[in-house]
C-alpha positions, -999 to 999 in steps of 0.1 A, spaced: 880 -71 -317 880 -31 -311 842 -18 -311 850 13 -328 862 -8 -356 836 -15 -379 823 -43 -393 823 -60 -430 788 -55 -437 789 -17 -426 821 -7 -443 814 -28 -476 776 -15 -475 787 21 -471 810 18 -501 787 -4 -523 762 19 -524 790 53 -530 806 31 -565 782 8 -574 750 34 -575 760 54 -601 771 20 -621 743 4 -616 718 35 -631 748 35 -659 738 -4 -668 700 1 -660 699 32 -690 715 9 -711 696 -24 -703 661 -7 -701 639 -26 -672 672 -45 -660 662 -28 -624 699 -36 -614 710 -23 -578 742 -19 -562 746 -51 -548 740 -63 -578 766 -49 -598 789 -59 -573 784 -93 -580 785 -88 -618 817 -76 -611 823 -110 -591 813 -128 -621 839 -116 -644 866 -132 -621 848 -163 -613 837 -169 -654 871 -158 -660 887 -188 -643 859 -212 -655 865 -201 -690 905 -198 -685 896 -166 -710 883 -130 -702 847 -133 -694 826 -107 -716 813 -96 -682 847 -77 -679 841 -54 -704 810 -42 -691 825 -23 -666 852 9 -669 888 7 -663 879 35 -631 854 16 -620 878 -19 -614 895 2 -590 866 10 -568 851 -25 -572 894 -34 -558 890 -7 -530 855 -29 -521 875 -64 -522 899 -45 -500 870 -36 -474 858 -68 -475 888 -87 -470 902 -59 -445 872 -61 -422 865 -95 -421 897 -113 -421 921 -81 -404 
């Protein structure tokens, strides 16, 4: 439990809003008066694994997104899972 640390929410909020800012005014040029933030392509992102799963088929959601921008969206899982769970 080192203070110096960091926590989930600061780490994952810091990165969230480095990938997911340019993606999200990417989507919103493309969906005029979608008004999509970074959180929320973060869990549009979500939604292609969970619709995946549901669907036991690739979820259309996947292709929305860029093969670069996976990896970031993996770097945030990474975050998330590193700060919270160690």
């Amino acid at each position: 439990m080192c203070p110096m640390a960091g926590t989930p929410e600061l780490m994952t909020e810091t990165w969230t809003s480095t990938f997911a800012t340019p993606i999200a005014a990417r989507l919103n040029a493309q969906a005029t008066g979608a008004n999509l933030t970074a959180p929320d392509v973060v869990a549009l992102m979500a939604l292609c694994a969970f619709e995946s799963v549901a669907r036991e088929g690739l979820s259309d959601w996947c292709s929305v997104f860029e093969g670069k921008e996976w990896g970031m969206y993996e770097y945030w899982s990474d975050l998330e899972k590193y700060y919270n769970r160690g």
